[in-house]
C-alpha positions in Angstrom: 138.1 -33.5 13.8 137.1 -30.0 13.3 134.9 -29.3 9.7 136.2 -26.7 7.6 134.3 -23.9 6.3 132.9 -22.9 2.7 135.4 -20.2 2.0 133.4 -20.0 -1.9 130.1 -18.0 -0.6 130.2 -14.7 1.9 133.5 -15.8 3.4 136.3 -12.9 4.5 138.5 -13.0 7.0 140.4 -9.9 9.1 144.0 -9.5 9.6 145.2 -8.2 13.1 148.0 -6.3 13.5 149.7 -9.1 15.2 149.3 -11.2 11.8 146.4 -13.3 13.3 143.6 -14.0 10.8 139.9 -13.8 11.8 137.8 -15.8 9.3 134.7 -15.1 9.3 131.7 -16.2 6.8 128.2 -14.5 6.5 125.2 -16.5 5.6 121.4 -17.5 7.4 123.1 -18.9 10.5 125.2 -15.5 11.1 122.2 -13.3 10.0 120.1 -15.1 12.5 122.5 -14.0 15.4 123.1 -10.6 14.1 119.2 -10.2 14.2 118.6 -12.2 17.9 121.6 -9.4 19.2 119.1 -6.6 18.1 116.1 -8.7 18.7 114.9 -7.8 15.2 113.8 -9.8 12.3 116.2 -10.2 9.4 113.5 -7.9 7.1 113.8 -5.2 10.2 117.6 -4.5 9.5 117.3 -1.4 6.8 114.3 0.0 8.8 115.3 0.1 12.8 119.4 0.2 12.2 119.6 2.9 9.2 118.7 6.5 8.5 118.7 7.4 5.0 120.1 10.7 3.9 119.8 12.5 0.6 123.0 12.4 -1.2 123.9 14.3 -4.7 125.2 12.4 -7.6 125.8 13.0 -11.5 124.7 10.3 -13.9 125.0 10.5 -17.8 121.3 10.7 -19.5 120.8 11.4 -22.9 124.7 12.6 -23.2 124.4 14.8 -20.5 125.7 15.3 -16.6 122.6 15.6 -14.6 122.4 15.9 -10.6 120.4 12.9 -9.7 119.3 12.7 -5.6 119.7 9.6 -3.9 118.9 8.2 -0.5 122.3 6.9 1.1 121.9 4.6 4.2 123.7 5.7 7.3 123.8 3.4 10.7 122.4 5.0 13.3 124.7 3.8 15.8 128.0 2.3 14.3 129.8 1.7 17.7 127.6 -1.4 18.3 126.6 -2.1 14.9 130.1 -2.7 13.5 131.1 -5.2 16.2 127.9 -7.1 16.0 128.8 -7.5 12.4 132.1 -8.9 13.1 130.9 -10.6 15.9 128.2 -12.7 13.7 130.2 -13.7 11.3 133.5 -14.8 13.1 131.7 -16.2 15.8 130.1 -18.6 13.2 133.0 -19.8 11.7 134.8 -20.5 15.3 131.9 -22.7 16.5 131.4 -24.4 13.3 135.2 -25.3 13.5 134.8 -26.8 17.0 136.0 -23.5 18.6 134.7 -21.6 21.5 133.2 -18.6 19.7 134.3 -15.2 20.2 132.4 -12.1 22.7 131.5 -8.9 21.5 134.2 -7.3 23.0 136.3 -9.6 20.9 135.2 -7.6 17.5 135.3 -4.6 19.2 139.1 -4.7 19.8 140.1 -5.8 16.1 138.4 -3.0 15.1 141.2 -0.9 17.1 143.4 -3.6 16.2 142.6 -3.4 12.3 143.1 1.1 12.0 139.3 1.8 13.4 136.3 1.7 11.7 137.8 3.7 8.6 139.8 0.1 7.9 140.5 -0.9 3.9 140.0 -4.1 5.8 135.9 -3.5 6.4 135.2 -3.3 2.7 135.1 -7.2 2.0 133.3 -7.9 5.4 130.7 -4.8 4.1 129.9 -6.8 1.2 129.8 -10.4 2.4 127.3 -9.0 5.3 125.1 -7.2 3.1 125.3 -9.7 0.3 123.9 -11.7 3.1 120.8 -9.7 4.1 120.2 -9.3 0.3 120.0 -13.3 -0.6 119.8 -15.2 2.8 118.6 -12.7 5.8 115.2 -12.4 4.2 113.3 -13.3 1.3 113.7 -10.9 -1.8 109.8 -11.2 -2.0 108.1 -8.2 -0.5 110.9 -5.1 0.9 110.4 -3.2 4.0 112.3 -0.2 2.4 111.1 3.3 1.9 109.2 3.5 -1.2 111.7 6.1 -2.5 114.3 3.4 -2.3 112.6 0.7 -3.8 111.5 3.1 -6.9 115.5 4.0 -6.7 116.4 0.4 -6.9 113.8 -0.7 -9.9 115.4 2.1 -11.8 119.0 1.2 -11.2 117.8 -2.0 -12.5 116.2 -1.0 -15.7 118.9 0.7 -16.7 121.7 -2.1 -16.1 119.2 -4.0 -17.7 119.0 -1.7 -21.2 123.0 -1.4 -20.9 123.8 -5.0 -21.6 
């Protein structure tokens, strides 16, 4: 009998246009695979897949609009990240079912399938994966992010934290 999967933590699934449903669930075991297909460590995965770009926003301080600059993180090359991501995490959830697991090519034809890489879709499998790196991939200990980022990050934090 084939286990089911923990749909509660970084579980989404894709819908194809011909109403099948990819499930797919991100977590250590997915990370790991997703980090083996680069051969990079899970800490690696901002520093050797992403630039980062400055990237204007407005923020309220003091009752005023000011222009804050921020560094934005843009994959270097999204035609074999994005499938890698789908890959990972449906691939997972098909062997841990007592399936066959999926290829590569697999995700990269749901991406046509699902309107390209521009997909509403993408958003929920975006956050599971990343949500992934954040609290399984590596340990929040010690960051291999540009210090910029890291400064950027302590800040957001500090002011979520004054705001409640």
């Amino acid at each position: 009998m084939a286990q089911q999967i923990n749909k509660l933590i970084g579980y989404c699934t894709l819908t194809l246009e011909s109403g099948e449903v990819i499930p797919m669930k991100f977590g250590f075991a997915a990370i790991t695979d997703f980090c083996e297909h680069f051969q990079i460590k899970s800490s690696e995965i901002y520093t050797k897949l992403f630039d980062f770009v400055d990237q204007e926003t407005e923020v309220e301080q003091d009752g005023q609009m000011v222009k804050v600059t921020e560094k934005f993180p843009v994959v270097k090359q999204p035609g074999r990240f994005l499938p890698a991501v789908l890959w990972c995490g449906a691939n997972y959830v098909n062997q841990f079912e007592g399936g066959p697991g999926y290829r590569l090519i697999d995700a990269a034809n749901w991406i046509d399938e699902i309107g390209g890489p521009g997909s509403d879709q993408l958003n929920n499998v975006y956050v599971a994966f990343f949500k992934a790196i954040r609290n399984g991939g590596s340990p929040p200990k010690e960051s291999n992010l540009p210090p910029e980022i890291k400064e950027q990050q302590k800040k957001k934090e500090n002011q979520s934290e004054e705001s409640h």
